[in-house]
N, C-alpha and C positions, 0 to 999 in steps of 0.2 A: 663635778656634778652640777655646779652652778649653770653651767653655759652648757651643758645639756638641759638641764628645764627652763633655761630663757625659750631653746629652740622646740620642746613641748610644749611650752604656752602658747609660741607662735604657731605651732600647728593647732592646738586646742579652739583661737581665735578664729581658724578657717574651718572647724568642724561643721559640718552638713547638721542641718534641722534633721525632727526626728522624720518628716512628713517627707523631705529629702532622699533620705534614708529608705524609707521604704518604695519610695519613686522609684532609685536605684536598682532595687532588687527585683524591683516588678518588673523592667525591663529586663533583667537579666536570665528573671523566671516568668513569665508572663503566667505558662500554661499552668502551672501547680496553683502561684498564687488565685487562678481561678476554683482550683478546684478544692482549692483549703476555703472559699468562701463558701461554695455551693454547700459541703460538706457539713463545715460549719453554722448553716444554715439549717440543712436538716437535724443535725447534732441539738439545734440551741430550742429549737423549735417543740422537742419531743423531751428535753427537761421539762415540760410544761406540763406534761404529762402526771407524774408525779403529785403537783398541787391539786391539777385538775382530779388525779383519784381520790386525795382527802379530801377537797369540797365533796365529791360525791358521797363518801365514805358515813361523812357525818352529816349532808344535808337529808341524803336520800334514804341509804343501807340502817343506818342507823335508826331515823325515825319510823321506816315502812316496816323492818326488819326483814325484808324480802333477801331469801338466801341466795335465789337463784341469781339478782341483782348483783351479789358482791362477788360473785362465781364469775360472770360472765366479765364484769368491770376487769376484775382479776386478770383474766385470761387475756383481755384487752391491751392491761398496762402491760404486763409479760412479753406480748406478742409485739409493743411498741419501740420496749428497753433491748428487745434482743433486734430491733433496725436499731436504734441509740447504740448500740453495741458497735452494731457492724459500719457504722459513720465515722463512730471516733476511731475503729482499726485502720481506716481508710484514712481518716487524718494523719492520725501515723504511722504509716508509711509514705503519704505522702512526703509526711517532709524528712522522713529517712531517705526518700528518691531526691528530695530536693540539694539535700546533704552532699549526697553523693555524686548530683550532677555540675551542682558551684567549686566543690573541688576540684574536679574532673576541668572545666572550664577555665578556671581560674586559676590551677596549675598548668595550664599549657600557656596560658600568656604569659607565668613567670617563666617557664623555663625558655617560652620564646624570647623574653625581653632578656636571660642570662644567655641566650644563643647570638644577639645582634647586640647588648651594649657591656662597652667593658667593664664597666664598673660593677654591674650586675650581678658577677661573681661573692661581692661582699653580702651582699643584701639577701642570698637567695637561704642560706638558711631563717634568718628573721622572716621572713615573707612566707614561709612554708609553715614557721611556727605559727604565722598569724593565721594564714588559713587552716589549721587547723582550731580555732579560736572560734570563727566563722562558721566553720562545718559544725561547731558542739552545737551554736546557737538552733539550727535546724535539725541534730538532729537527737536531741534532748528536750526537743518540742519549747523551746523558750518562746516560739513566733506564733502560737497558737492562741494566746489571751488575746494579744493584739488584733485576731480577728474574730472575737467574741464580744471585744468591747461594742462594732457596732449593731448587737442586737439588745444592749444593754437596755437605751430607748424603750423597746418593745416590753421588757417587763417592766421598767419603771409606769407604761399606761396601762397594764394590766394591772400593776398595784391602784392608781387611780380610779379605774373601774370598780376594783373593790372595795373603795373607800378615798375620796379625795386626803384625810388624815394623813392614810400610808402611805398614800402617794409621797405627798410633801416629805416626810420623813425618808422615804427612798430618795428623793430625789436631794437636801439636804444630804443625807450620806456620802451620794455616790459624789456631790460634790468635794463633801470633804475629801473622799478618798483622790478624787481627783487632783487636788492640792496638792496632799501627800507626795501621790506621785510627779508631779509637777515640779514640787521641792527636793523632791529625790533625786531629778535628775537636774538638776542643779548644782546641788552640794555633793553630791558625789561623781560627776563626771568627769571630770579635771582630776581629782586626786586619784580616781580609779586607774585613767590611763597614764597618770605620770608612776604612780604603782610601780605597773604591768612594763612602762619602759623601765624601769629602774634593773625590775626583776629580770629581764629580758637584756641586758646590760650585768649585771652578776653571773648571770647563764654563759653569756656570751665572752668573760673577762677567765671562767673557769676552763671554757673550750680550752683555749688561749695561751692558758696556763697548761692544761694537761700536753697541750702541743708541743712543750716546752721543756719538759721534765730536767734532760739532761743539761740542758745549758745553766737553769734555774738550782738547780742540785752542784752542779759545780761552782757557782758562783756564790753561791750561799742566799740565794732569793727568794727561799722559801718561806719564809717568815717577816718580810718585808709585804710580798703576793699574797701570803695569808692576812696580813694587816688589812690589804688594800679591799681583799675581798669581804674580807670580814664587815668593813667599814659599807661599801659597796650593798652590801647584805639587809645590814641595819636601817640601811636609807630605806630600804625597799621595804622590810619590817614593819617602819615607823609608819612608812605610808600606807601598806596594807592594813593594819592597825587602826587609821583613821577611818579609812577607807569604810572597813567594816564597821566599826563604831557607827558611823554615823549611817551606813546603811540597815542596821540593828534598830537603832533610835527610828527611823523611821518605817521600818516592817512592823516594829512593835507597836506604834501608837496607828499604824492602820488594822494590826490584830484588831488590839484592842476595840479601836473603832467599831470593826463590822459588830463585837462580842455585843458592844454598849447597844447599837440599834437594833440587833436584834428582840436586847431586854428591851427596848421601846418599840416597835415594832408587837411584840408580846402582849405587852403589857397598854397599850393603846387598844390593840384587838380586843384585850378583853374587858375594856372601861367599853368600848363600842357593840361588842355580844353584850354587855350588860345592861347598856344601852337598847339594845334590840335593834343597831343599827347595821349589824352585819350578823352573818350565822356562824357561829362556835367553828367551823369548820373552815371559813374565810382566815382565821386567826392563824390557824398553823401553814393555808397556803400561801397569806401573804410573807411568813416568814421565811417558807423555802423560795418566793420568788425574789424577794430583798437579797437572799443569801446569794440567789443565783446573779443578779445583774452587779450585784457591787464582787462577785469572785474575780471574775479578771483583772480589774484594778490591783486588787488586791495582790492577786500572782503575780502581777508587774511591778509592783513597787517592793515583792517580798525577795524579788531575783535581779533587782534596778543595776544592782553592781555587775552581775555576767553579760546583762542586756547590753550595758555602757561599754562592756571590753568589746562584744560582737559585733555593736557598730564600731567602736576606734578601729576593727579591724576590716570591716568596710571601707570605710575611710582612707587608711593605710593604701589598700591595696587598689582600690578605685580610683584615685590620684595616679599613682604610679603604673597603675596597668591600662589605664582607659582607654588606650590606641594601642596596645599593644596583641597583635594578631599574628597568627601563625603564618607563613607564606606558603603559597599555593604553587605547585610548578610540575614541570612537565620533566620526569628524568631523561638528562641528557646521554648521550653515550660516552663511551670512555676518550677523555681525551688526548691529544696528542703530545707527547713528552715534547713541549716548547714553553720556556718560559720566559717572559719579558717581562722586564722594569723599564719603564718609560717613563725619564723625567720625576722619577722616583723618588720625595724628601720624606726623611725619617723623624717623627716625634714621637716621645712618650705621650698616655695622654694627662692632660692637666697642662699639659707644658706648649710655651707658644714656639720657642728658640727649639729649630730641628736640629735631633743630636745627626744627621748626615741631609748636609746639603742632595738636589738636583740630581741624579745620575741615571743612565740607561743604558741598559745592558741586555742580551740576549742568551739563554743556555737551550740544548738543544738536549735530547738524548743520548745519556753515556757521559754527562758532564757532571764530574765532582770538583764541587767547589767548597775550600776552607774558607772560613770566614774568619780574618785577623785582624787584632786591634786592641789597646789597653783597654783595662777594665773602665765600664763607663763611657767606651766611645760607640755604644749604639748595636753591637751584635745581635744580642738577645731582643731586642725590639723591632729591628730591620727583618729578621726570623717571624717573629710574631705577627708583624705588620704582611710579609708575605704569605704567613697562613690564612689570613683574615681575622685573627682576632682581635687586631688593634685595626684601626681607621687608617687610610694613609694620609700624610699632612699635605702632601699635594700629588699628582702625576698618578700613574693605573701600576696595579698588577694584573698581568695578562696570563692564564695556564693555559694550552691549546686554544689562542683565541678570546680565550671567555675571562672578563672580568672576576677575578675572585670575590673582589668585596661586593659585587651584584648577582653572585650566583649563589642561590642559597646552601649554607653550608650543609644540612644534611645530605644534599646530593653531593655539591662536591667533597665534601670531608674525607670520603670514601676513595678518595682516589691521591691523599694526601695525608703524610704517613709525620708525628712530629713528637720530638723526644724534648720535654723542659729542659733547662739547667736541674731545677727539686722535682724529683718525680711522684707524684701524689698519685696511689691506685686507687681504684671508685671500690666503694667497699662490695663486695662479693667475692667471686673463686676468681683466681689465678686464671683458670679457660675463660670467665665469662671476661677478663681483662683483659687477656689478646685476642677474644674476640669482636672487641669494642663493644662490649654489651648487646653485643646480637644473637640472632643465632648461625652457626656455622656448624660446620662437621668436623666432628674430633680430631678428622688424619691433618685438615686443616690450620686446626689449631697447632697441632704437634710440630708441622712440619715448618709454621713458623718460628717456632719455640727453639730449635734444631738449627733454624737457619743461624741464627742469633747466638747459638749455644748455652741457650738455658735448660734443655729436658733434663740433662741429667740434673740441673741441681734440683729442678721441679720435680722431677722424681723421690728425691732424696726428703723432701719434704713428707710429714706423715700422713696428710691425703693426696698428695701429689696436684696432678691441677685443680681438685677439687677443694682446696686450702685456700680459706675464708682470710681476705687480705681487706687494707680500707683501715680504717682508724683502729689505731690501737693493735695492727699488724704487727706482727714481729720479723718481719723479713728485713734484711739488713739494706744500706743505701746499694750495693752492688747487686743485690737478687732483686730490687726495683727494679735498678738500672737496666737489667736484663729481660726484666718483662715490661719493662715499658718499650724498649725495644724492637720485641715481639710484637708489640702492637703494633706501634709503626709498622713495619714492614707487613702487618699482614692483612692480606688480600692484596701483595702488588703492588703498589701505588706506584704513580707517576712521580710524584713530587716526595722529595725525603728531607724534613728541616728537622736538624740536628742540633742541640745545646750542650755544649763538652758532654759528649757520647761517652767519652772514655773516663770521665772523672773521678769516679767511682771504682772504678776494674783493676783487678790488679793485672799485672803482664802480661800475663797467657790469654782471659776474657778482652784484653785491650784488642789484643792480636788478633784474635779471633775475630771481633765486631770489624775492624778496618779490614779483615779479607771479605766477610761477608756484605760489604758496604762497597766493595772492589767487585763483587758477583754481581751485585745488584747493577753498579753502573756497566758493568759490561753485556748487563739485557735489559740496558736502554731505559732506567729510570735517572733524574736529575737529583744529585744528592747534593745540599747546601749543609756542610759544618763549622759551627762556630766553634772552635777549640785553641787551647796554647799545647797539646798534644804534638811534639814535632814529627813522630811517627805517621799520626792520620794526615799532618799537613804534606808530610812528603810524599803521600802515596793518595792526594791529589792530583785532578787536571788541571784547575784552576787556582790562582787565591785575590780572594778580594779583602783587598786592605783597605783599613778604614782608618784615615786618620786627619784629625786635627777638623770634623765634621766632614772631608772628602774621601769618597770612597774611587777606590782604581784598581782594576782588574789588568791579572797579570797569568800569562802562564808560567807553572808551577815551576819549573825546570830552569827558565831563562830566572824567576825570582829568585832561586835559592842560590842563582849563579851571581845574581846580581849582590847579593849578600854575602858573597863568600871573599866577592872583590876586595874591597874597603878590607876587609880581613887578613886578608894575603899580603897586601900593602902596607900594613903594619906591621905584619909577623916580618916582610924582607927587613924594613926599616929598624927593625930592635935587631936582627942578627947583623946587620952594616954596622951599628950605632958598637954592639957588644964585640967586633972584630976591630973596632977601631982604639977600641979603649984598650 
C-alpha cells in the first residue's frame, strides 16, 4: 500500500486547478454549459421575486390595506414561480442530457484506447467505474451551485441597496463561507481520492479473488486472501473515516454559519426598522436574499467530498484519454486469403529482447499451418502479434495486401477469426457470443455452432443459445472451448489464429474441431495453430518451428519424416548393439 500512495501523491501533485477543471468540461460540453448559465440566469433572477413580494406585502398591502393589491401581487408571484419552475426543470434535464452525453463520449475513447493499446485491457474496468463517478456528478445536479455562485454578487448589492449594514454582513458571510469552502478543498482532496483508490483496489483485489475460487480453495488461500482483503478494506475504512470527518467538520461550521448571519442579518434589520432606517418588510427580504446568495457556497462545501471524487475522475480520465479518438474509415471489401510476414520480429510488450528474431514468410489459401515450439518460445504472441493485438517489434503484417496493424480492427476483425489459449466469453447469451456481439440471423449462428460441433451440447443446456454465459458462467473449459470456436469461424473468415484449439476436448470434440479446421482449409481460408496436439499437427500443410528465437517453416510431411530419421537410426543401432551381445 505504501508505494501505491507515493504514486497517489504523485498524481495528486499534477491535479488540475478547479478553474482548470471546469475549462475542461466546457470544452467537452460547450453547448449545455451554455445553457445551464442562461437558465440559471433566469432561475436566479426570479428568486428575487419572493423578497420583492414581502417588501410589497408589508410596505404597501399592509399599510393601504388595499385587497385588490395583494390579489393581483399574488397572481403576479404565482405566475413568476411557475416560469422559476419551469427554468429549473430545464436545468435538470439539462445536465441529465449532459450526463448522458460525457458518457456516451467518453466511453468510446476508452473502448477506443482498449481497441488500439494493449495494455488497455487492465485499466478498462477502473476507467468505466470512474466514469460512472463522472456521470453522478451531472447527473445528481452537483454542477449546478457552481453556476449560481456567479450571481451571488447580484444579491449581495441588492442587500446594499437596502442597507449598506446588510450589505457588509452579506458580504463578511459569503466571505467566510467562501474560506470554508476553500479549506474544504484542501483538507479533503488528497484524502478523498486516496480513499476512492484504496476502495477501488479492495473492489479490484475481490474481482481477483472470486476469479480464482478453485485454485484458492485448493490450496488453502482462503483465509490468508481474506486477511489481505480484510486489511486492504480497513485502509480504505480509515480513510473514508477521515475523509468524512473532516468533510462534516466543515459542512457543519458552514451550517452553522449561514444559521448565525441570518440571526444577524434579523436582528440588525430590526435595530434598523427601529431605527426607521429601513421598513419592517426590508427585514425579512434581506434575509431571504442573504439566504439566497450564501446557498450555493454552502451546497458546495456541504457535497466538497463527491465534488473532489468527480473531478479526480476528470482527471483520471482526461490524462489518459486526451488524444484518444475513434478512427474514421472507409469499409474495405473482403480480402484475399494471402498472408505475409515480412521481416517479421516477435516481442511481448514491456520486453525489449524479441522472443523470435527477423523472418518472412508467405501463406496463400488452403494453408494450415502448426505452430511448434517449447513453452515460452514465442507462439501465443507471434499469434497475437498477427492479429494485431500486440504491436510488431519490427517488419509488417500484411492480409490481402493490407497492413493489419494500420487497418482498423473493426473492419478488419471481421474477416479474422482467433481462439486464446483461456477463453474468456463477454457476458451475454451464447448466440450473442458467436455472433461477436452483433447482430446475425439465428440459422447463422446455428450453422456455425454445427460447424464446430457444439449445437448439440448448446442445446442440452436449459436455454439453449439463449444461456446467459460471462462471469460467474458455469459452462465448463471444453463448452468454452467450443464456443469460442464458433465464434472464430463465424461469418467465414480469411484468417483463422488458433491457441491449443484442442486443449480442452476430449477425443471425439478434438476429432471433430481438426476435420472441421481441414473443411475450412480446403475452402480456402488460412488456418495458423499453435498446438503440442500431434493429431492437429499431422493433419497440417505446414509447420513453423520456432526455436531458440528462429523461426523455420517446413512442410509437414517431409518434417515428420525428418523426425522419424534420427529415430529409426537409433531403434537399428540398439537391435545391432542387442544382437551382438
Amino acid at each position: 500500500m505504501a508505494s501505491n500512495d507515493k504514486e497517489l501523491d504523485s498524481d495528486q501533485s499534477k491535479g488540475r486547478s478547479l478553474f482548470q477543471w471546469f475549462e475542461g468540461m466546457h470544452r467537452e460540453l460547450p453547448g449545455y454549459f451554455k445553457l445551464l448559465l442562461l437558465f440559471g440566469l433566469v432561475s436566479n433572477l426570479l428568486l428575487l421575486v419572493s423578497p420583492l413580494y414581502m417588501l410589497q406585502i408589508y410596505d404597501r398591502v399592509i399599510t393601504s390595506g388595499s385587497i385588490d393589491t395583494l390579489i393581483w401581487l399574488t397572481i403576479i408571484a404565482i405566475f413568476l414561480f411557475g416560469i422559476y419552475a419551469a427554468a429549473e426543470m430545464a436545468r435538470r434535464r439539462i445536465c441529465a442530457l449532459a450526463a448522458e452525453d460525457i458518457e456516451e463520449t467518453i466511453s468510446e475513447r476508452i473502448f477506443t484506447q482498449f481497441d488500439k493499446e494493449v495494455d488497455a485491457g487492465k485499466s478498462l474496468p477502473q476507467q468505466l467505474m470512474t466514469l460512472s463517478r463522472l456521470r453522478s456528478f451531472f447527473q445528481n445536479q452537483m454542477i449546478l451551485p457552481f453556476f449560481d455562485i456567479p450571481f451571488a454578487p447580484l444579491f449581495l448589492i441588492i442587500l446594499f441597496i437596502i442597507h449598506p449594514l446588510i450589505g457588509v454582513l452579506g458580504l463578511v458571510g459569503g466571505a467566510l463561507l467562501l474560506f470554508l469552502a476553500i479549506m474544504a478543498e484542501r483538507k479533503t482532496r488528497d484524502i478523498s481520492q486516496r480513499a476512492s483508490a484504496t476502495s477501488a483496489y479492495a473492489f479490484e483485489l475481490a474481482s481477483g479473488l472470486g476469479r480464482q475460487r478453485s485454485a484458492m480453495v485448493a490450496m488453502g488461500l482462503a483465509q490468508n486472501s481474506l486477511a489481505k482483503w480484510r486489511e486492504t478494506k480497513a485502509a480504505a475504512r480509515d480513510l473514508n473515516l477521515d475523509a468524512g470527518a473532516q468533510e462534516g467538520a466543515f459542512t457543519a461550521a458552514s451550517r452553522s454559519g449561514r444559521q448565525i448571519l441570518q440571526i444577524l442579518i434579523l436582528g440588525a434589520g430590526a435595530a434598523l426598522a427601529i431605527a426607521q432606517e429601513i421598513s419592517p418588510g426590508a427585514i425579512v427580504a434581506g434575509s431571504i436574499i442573504m439566504a439566497r446568495a450564501l446557498a450555493p457556497i454552502d451546497q458546495i462545501v456541504g457535497s466538497w467530498r463527491a465534488i473532489t471524487q468527480s473531478r479526480g475522475a476528470w482527471d483520471q480520465l482526461d490524462n489518459s484519454l486526451d488524444k484518444q479518438e475513434a478512427d474514421q474509415f472507409t469499409p474495405l471489401p473482403r480480402p484475399a486469403a494471402h498472408l505475409k510476414l515480412d521481416r517479421l520480429a516477435v516481442t511481448a510488450p514491456g520486453m525489449s529482447k524479441p522472443l523470435i528474431h527477423p523472418f518472412a514468410v508467405e501463406f496463400t489459401g488452403g494453408s494450415f499451418i502448426a505452430i511448434m515450439g517449447a513453452n515460452g518460445s514465442g507462439k501465443t504472441t507471434l499469434l497475437q502479434t498477427i492479429a494485431s493485438a500486440w504491436p510488431a517489434a519490427s517488419g509488417t503484417v500484411s492480409l490481402g495486401g493490407r497492413n493489419v496493424h494500420q487497418w482498423p480492427n473493426q473492419d478488419c476483425g471481421q474477416y479474422v477469426g482467433y481462439v486464446p489459449q483461456a477463453i474468456e466469453l463477454i457476458p451475454g447469451t451464447i448466440g450473442e457470443n458467436i455472433a461477436r456481439m452483433g447482430k446475425a440471423e439465428p440459422e447463422a449462428i446455428i450453422e456455425a455452432a454445427k460447424k464446430v460441433g457444439a449445437h448439440e451440447m448448446i442445446l442440452s443446456l436449459s436455454k439453449g443459445y439463449e444461456t446467459a454465459v460471462g462471469n460467474g458462467n458455469s459452462l465448463s473449459a471444453g463448452q468454452r472451448q467450443l464456443v469460442g470456436l464458433a465464434r472464430a469461424i463465424f461469418g467465414n473468415p480469411v484468417l483463422l489464429l488458433l491457441d491449443e484449439p484442442t486443449a480442452n476436448l476430449d477425443s471425439q470434440a478434438a476429432k471433430l474441431t481438426i476435420e472441421t479446421l481441414q473443411r475450412l482449409q480446403k475452402n480456402g481460408a488460412i488456418i495458423m495453430a499453435a498446438s503440442h496436439d500431434h493429431n492437429l499437427i499431422s493433419s497440417s500443410s505446414h509447420i513453423l518451428a520456432i526455436r531458440n528465437g528462429a523461426a523455420s517453416i517446413a512442410n509437414t510431411k517431409q518434417y515428420m519424416q525428418s523426425l522419424q530419421k534420427p529415430a529409426a537410426k537409433v531403434k537399428a543401432k540398439t537391435q545391432t548393439a542387442g544382437a551382438a551381445t
